[in-house]
Structures are given as C-alpha cells and as structure tokens.
C-alpha positions as CSV (number, residue, x, y, z in Angstrom):
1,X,12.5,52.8,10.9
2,X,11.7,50.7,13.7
3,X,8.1,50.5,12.8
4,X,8.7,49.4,9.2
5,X,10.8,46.4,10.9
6,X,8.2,45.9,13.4
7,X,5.6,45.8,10.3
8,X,7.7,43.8,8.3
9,X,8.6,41.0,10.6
10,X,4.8,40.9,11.2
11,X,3.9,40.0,7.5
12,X,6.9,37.7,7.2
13,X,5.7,36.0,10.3
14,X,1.7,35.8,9.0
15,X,2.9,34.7,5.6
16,X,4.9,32.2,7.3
17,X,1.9,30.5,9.1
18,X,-0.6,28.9,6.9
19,X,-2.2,27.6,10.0
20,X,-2.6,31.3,11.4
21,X,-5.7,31.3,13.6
22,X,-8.9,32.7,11.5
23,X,-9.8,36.4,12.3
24,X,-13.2,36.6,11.1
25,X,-16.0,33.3,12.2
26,X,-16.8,30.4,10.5
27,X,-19.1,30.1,7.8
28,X,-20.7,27.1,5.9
29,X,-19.6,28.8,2.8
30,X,-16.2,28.7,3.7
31,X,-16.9,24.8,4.5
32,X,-17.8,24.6,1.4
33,X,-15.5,26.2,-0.6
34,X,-12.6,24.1,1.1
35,X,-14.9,20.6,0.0
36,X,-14.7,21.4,-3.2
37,X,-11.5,21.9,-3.1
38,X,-10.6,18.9,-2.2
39,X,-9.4,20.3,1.1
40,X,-11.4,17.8,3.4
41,X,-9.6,18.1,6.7
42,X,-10.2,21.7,6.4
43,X,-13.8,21.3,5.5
44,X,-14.5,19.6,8.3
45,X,-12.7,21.9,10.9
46,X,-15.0,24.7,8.9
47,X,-17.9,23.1,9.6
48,X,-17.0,22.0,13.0
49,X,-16.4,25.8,14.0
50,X,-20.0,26.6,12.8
51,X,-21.2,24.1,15.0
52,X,-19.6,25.3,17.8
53,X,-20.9,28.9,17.5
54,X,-24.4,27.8,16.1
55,X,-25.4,24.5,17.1
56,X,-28.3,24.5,15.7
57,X,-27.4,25.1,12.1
58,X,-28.7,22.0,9.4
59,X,-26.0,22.9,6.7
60,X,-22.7,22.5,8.7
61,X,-24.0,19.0,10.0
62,X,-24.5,18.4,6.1
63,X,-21.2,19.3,5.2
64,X,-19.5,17.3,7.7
65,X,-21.8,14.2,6.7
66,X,-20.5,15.0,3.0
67,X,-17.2,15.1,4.1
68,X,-16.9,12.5,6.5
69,X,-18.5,10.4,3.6
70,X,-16.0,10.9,1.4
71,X,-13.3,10.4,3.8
72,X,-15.0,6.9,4.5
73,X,-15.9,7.7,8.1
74,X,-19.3,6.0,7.0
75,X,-20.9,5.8,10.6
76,X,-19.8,9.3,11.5
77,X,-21.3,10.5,8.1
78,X,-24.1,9.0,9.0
79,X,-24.8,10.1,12.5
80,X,-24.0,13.8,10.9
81,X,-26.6,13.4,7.9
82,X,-29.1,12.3,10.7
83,X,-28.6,15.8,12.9
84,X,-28.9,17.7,9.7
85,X,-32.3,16.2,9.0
86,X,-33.2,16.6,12.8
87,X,-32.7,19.8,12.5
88,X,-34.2,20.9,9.3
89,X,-35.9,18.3,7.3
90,X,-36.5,20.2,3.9
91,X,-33.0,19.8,2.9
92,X,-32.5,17.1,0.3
93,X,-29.0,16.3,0.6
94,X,-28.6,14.4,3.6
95,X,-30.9,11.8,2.3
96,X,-28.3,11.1,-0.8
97,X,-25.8,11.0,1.4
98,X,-27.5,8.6,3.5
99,X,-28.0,6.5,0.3
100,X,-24.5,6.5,-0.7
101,X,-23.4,5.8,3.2
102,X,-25.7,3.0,3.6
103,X,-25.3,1.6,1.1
104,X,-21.1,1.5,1.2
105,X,-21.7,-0.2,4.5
106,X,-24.4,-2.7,3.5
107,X,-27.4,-1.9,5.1
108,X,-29.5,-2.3,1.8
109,X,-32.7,-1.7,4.0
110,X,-31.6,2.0,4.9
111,X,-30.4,2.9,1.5
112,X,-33.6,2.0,-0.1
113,X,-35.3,4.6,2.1
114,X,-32.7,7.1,2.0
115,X,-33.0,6.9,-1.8
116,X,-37.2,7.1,-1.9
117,X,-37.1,9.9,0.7
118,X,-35.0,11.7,-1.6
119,X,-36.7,11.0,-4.6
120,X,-40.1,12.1,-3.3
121,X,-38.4,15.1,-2.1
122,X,-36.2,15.8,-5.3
123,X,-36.9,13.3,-8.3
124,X,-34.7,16.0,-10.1
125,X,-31.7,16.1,-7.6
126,X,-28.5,17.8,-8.0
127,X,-25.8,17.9,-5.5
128,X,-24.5,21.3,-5.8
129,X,-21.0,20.7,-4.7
130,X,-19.8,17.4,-6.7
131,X,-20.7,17.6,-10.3
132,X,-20.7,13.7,-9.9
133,X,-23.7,13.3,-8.2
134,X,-27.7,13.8,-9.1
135,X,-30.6,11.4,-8.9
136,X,-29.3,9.3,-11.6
137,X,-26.5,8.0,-8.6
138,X,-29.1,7.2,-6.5
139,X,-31.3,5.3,-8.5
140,X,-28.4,3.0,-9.4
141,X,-27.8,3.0,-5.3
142,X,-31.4,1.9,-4.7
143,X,-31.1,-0.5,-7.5
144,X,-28.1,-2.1,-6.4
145,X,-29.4,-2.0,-2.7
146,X,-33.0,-3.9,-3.8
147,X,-30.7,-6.4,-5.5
148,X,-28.7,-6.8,-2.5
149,X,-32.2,-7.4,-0.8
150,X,-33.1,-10.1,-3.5
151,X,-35.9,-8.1,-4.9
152,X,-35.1,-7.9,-8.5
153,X,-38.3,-7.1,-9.8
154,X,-38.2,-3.1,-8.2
155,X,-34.0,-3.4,-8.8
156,X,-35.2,-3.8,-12.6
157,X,-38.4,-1.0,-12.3
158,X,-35.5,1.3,-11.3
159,X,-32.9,0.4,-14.0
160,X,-36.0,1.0,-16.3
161,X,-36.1,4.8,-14.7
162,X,-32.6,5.0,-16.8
163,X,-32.9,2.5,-19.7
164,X,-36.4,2.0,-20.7
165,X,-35.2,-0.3,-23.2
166,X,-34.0,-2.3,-21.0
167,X,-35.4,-5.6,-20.3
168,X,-35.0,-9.5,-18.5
169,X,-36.4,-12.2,-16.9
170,X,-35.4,-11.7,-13.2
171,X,-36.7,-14.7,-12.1
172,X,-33.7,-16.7,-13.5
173,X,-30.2,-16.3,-12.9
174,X,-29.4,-15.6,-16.1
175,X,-31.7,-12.7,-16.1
176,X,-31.0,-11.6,-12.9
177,X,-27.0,-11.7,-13.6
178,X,-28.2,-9.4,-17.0
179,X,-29.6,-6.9,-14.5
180,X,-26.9,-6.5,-12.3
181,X,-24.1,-6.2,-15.4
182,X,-26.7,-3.5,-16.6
183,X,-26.5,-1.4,-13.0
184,X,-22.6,-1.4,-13.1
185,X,-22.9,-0.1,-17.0
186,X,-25.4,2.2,-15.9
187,X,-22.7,3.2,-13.2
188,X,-19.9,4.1,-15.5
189,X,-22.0,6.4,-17.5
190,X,-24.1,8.3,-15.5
C-alpha cells in the first residue's frame, strides 16, 4: 500500500511541474519543434542546452538567430546567424535571417549581401520551419534595402524577378514612388 502512495504522490508531483527538469539531452529537433510552436522562450532554452553540450553545432546557433529574430532581439539574432555560418557555411538559412535582421534594423548595405549570398546559394529557398518565408521574402528585402540605398534601377531589376510586367521610370519621383507602392503590394501577396 505504501508503494502505491509513494508512486502516486510521484506522478501527481511530475504532472504538477511543467517545468520539471528534462531527463533525456537537448536536441535541435526539439528546438525546433517548440519554434514552431510558437513556444519561443522554450526554443531558445532548447537550443541554448545544445550549445552547451556541443558548442560546435551550426543548427542550434541558427535556431536561436531564428528565434531571437522573431522576438526582435535583432543584434543578438544577428551575432547568432554569424556563429552559425562560422561554423558551417553551407547552411542557407542564416543568410535569410540576416536579410530580414538587417534589414529591420536599417543597415541596407548588409541586407543586400545577406540576400545575394543567399540567392547564389538557394535561388529556390524555403525556410522549412515558417511557411511564410522563401526567396520571394527576400527578394522584396533586397528590393526594399537597394531602395533604401537609392539605387532604384537593381530595387526595380528585382521587383522584375516577381512581376516581369512590371515597369517605370526610376529616374523620376513619380516612378520611383510607383516602385516602392509595387514592393509593399508585392509584400502582401507573396
């Protein structure tokens, strides 16, 4: 009797901690799994454990850019996305992640080369764990990034990439205000 107590109170008190402590190790799939939950904060102590254990591995610093990123720890995100590639630089996503994080904090020049290392790596890109994002996204980011940078001739080749039909004259403001309406229509459908 006293051991079906003893085993009782012992699954009343696990089921009682959602925080229990993990018993098997971390794993970038588990990482994963919580991002696309939605479960962010998790996610990111996932990936941190990985780290801990294997400090070498490419993928948890990619999840925790990913994450950090959309958490809008932008420089963190970066920094993390910049490790991943450090440490194995035939993964694509990092580089769309840089896009997206560079360009949400304005450094135009940095998204631009995010985005093309991407492209020459991926022109087909599909991030695996957000349905929302694939090379479309970043074409728009490197568009909106070269009109940042006031060259509206490549922001308009890139549009093109998307809309072929597509045309102005970016070399007057009327044109150049056409383009820019064009990227954020661009934005809401692709």
């Amino acid at each position: 009797m006293k051991r079906l107590f003893f085993a009782v109170f012992i699954f009343a008190f696990i089921a009682g901690c959602p925080e229990f402590p993990k018993i098997g190790p971390a794993s970038v799939e588990t990482g994963w799994n919580y991002y696309e939950e939605g479960l962010l904060d998790k996610a990111i102590n996932e990936f941190q454990d990985v780290i801990k254990t294997e400090p070498e591995n490419a993928e948890a610093f990619n999840g925790l850019g990913w994450c950090y990123a959309k958490t809008n720890v932008l420089a963190t995100s970066i920094d993390d996305f910049n490790l991943c590639i450090e440490k194995d630089a035939l993964l694509v996503d990092p580089y769309a992640g840089l896009a997206f994080a560079y360009s949400d904090l304005g450094d135009d020049q940095n998204a631009v080369y995010a985005a093309d290392s991407l492209m020459t790596k991926d022109s087909q890109y599909f991030f695996g764990h957000d349905n929302d994002i694939s090379w479309q996204d970043v074409v728009l980011i490197k568009a909106k990034s070269l009109c940042s940078l006031g060259d509206f001739a490549s922001a308009l080749t890139e549009v093109r990439i998307l809309n072929p039909d597509f045309t102005c004259n970016v070399s007057t403001p009327d044109g150049r205000e056409a383009l820019l309406i064009e990227i954020e229509r661009l934005r809401s459908i692709v």
